[in-house]
SEPA-753526 format. One record per residue (C-alpha): residue in three letters; y, z, x negated. Coordinates in steps of 0.5 Angstrom, whole numbers, padded with zeros to 4 digits, always signed. Example, Ala and Ser with C-alpha at 12.3 -4.5 7.8 and 13.67 -1.06 7.14 Angstrom:
% SEPA-753526
Ala-0009+0016-0025Ser-0002+0014-0027
END
This chain:
% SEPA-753526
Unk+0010-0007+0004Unk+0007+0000+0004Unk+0009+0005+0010Unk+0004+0006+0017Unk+0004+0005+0024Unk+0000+0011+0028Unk+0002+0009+0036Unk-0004+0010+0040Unk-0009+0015+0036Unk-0005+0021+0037Unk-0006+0023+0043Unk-0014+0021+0042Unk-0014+0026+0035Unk-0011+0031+0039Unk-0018+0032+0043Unk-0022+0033+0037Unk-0022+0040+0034Unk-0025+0037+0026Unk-0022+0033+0021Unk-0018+0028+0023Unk-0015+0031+0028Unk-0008+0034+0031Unk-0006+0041+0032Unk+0000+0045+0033Unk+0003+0050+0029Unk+0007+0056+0030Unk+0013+0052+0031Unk+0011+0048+0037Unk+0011+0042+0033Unk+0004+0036+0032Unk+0001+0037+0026Unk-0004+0031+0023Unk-0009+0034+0020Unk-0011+0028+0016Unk-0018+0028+0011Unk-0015+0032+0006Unk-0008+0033+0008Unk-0005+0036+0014Unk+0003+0033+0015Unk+0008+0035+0021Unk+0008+0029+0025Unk+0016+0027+0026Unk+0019+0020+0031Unk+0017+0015+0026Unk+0010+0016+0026Unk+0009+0013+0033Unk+0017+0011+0036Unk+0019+0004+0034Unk+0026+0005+0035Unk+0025+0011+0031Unk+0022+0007+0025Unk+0027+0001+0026Unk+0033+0006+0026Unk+0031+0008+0019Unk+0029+0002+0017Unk+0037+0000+0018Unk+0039+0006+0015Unk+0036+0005+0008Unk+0038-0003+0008Unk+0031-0005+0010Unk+0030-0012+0013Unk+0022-0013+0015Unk+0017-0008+0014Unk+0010-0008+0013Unk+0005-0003+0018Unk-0001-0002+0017Unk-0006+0003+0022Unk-0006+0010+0017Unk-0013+0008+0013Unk-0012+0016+0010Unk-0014+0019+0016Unk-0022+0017+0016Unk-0022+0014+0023Unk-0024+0007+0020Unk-0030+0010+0016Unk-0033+0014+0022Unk-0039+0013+0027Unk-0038+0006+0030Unk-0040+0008+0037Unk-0034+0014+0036Unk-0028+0008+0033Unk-0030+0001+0035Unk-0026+0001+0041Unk-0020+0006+0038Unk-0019+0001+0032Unk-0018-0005+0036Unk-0014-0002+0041Unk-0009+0000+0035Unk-0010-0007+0033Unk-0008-0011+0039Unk-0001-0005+0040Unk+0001-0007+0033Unk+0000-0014+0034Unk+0004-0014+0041Unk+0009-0010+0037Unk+0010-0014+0030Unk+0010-0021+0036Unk+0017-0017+0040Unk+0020-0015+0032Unk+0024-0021+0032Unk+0020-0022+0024Unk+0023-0014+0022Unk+0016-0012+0022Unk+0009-0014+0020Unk+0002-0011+0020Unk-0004-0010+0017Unk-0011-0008+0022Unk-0016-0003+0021Unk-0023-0004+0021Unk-0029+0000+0023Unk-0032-0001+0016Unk-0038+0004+0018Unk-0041-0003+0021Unk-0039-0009+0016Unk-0041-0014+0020Unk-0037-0011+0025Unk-0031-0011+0020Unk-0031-0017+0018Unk-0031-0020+0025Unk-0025-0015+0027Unk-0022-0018+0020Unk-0023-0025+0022Unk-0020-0024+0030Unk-0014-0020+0026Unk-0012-0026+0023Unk-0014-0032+0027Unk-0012-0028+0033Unk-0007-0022+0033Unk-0004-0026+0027Unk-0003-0020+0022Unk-0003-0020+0016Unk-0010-0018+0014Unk-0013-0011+0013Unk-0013-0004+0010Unk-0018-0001+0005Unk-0020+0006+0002Unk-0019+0006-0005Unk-0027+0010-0005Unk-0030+0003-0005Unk-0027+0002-0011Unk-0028+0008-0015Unk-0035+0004-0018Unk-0038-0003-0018Unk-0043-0002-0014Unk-0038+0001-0008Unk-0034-0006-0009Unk-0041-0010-0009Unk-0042-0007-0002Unk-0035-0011+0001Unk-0037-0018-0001Unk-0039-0020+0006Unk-0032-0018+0008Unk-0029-0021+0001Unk-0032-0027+0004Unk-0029-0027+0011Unk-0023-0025+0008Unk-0024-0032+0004Unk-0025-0036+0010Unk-0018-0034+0014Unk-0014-0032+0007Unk-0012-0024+0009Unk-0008-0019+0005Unk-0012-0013+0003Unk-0009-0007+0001Unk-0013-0001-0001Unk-0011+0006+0000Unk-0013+0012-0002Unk-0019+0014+0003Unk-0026+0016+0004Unk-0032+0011+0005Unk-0037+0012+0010Unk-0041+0018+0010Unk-0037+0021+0004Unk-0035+0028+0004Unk-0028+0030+0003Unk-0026+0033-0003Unk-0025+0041-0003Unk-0019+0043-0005Unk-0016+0045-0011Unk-0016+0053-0013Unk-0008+0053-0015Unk-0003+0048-0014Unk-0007+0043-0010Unk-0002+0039-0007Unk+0000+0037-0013Unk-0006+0036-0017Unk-0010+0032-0011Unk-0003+0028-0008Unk+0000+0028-0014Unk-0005+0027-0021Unk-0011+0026-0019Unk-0009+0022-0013Unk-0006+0016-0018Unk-0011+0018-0023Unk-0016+0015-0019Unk-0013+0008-0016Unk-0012+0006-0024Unk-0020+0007-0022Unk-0019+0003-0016Unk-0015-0002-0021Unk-0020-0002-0026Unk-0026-0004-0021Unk-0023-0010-0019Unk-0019-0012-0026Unk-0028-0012-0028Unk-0031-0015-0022Unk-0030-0022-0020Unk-0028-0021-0012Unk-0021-0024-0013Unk-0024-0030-0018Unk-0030-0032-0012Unk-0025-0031-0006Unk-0018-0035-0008Unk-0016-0034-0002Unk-0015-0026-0002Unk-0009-0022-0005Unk-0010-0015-0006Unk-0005-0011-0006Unk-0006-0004-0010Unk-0002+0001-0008Unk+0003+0005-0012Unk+0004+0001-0017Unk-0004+0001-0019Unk-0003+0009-0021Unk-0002+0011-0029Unk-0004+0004-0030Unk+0002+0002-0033Unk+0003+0009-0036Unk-0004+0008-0040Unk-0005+0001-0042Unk-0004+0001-0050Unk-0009+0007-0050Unk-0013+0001-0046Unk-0011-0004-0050Unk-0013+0001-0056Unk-0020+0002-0053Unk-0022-0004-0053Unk-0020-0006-0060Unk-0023+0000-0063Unk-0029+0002-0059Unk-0031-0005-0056Unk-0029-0011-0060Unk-0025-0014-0055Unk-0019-0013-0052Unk-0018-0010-0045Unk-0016-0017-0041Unk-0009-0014-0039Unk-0008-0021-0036Unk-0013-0019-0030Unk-0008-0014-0028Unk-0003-0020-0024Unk-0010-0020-0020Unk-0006-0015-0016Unk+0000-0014-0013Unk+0003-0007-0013Unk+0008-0003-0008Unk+0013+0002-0011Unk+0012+0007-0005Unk+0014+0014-0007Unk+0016+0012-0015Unk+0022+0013-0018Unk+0026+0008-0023Unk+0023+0010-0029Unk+0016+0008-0027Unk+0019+0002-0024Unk+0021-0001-0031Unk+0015+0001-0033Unk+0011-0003-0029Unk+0015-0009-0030Unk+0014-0008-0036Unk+0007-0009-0036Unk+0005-0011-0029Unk+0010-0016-0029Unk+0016-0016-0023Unk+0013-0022-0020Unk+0008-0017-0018Unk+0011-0011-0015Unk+0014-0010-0008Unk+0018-0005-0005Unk+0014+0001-0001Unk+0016+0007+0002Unk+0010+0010+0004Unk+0015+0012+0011Unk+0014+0016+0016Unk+0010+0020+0011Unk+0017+0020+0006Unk+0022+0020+0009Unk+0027+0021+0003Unk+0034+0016+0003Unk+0033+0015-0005Unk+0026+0010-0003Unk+0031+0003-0004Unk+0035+0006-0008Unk+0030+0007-0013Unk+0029-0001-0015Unk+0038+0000-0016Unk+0036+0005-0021Unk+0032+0002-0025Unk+0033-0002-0031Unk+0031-0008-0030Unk+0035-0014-0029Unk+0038-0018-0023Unk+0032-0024-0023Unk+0027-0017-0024Unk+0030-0014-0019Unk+0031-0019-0014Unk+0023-0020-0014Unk+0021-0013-0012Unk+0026-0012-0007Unk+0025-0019-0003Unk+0022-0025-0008Unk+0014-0022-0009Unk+0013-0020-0001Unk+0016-0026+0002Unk+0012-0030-0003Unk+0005-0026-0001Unk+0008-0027+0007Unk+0009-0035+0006Unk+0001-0035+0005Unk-0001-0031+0011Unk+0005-0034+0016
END
């Protein structure tokens, strides 16, 4: 329930010479120079007999796809995406319809334009038949980011979608600078989960999901360090405020496990609940032949392990389909 899709924007990233874009490197291989990371580009980013090889190989039946929110395609001027993004949303809707049920999809939308969002998010679901959209988390760095999306919440509402909100800029925001020493690991690994907990926080206090009952956030990564900070939350709240931190308001959310392990797998049942949790991949940005097994690693029993294998994701599917 986490891996994207890039077919379609490749060749048109290959003409631009700033961020994003595609560039070669000394090897002759693509590169995809994202908002903040640059990646080689290997089959699986665009080839879909790749993908459903690989798919086959780790023992996945359906995957979910959605348009690659980190790139900063759909936070960019409307007049230079609008088209872009709706072209990738018809592909990606043709190639879910030929899947035979293997694999399903989540639009981009040109979120420079809200107005223009929420109708490309409508015709997603009344008409391309996917399953929702994909959001950058910087909307839900503050309260008053998240506010900004209630047009959108609304259109959500009206047809029932999935929203996953991913790491990426908002419109007009600036890529972060790199760290001085280590900056792959301190942005795409510590500071990277450190804020979609701040994402999580964000909803678990606003009333975006008690207002919209018919949009299901799925947070990614297993909501961040969430898990691993929610009794020094529970803390703060008892000490410091009086009231306890309303942990109830986390199953608000689903979660997918992409690029985690086992441990942090047991810990999330723990606190989040296995009926929350779906399996991710992140694929084709990790590619590891450890991502399935993860879920056969963890310490958790077999009615757990069945949900976030299978139940949780078909359970989220069977509302949309």
């Amino acid at each position: 329930m986490h891996s994207h899709y890039y077919g379609g924007l490749i060749e048109p990233l290959a003409r631009r010479t700033s961020r994003p874009y595609v560039s070669m490197d000394a090897q002759g291989r693509r590169v995809l120079n994202a908002m903040t990371a640059s990646t080689v580009i290997s089959a699986g980013y665009s080839d879909i007999p790749a993908r459903l090889a690989w798919l086959d190989s780790a023992g996945i039946r359906t995957q979910l796809m959605t348009f690659p929110g980190a790139l900063g395609l759909d936070v960019m001027p409307i007049d230079q995406v609008g088209s872009l993004i709706g072209e990738f949303n018809d592909r990606l809707a043709d190639i879910c319809r030929g899947s035979d049920g293997r694999l399903l999809g989540l639009a981009g939308l040109p979120l420079a334009d809200l107005g223009k969002a929420s109708a490309e998010l409508i015709r997603a679901r009344r008409e391309l038949k996917l399953l929702g959209a994909i959001l950058p988390g910087s909307f839900f760095l503050t309260a008053a980011r998240a506010e900004r999306l209630r047009p959108l919440f609304a259109a959500a509402d009206e047809v029932g979608a999935l929203l996953m909100v991913h790491p990426g800029l908002a419109p007009g925001e600036a890529a972060p600078a790199p760290f001085a020493d280590q900056s792959l690991y301190r942005a795409s690994g510590l500071e990277l989960q450190a804020s979609i907990a701040q994402m999580g926080i964000t909803i678990v206090f606003s009333d975006l999901v008690d207002r919209h009952p018919n949009v299901m956030i799925q947070l990614v990564n297993l909501g961040g360090t969430l898990p691993f900070v929610l009794e020094r939350l529970d803390a703060i709240g008892r000490s410091r405020t009086g009231r306890p931190f309303p942990r109830e308001r986390l199953r608000l959310m689903y979660y997918d496990c992409a690029s985690l392990g086992p441990r942090a797998v047991e810990l999330a049942v723990q606190t989040l609940g296995a009926d929350r949790l779906m399996l991710g991949t992140d694929y084709p940005i990790l590619q590891d032949d450890w991502v399935a097994e993860t879920i056969a690693k963890a310490q958790i029993n077999a009615a757990e392990r069945e949900l976030v294998l299978h139940g949780t994701a078909q359970s989220v599917i069977a509302r949309l389909t």
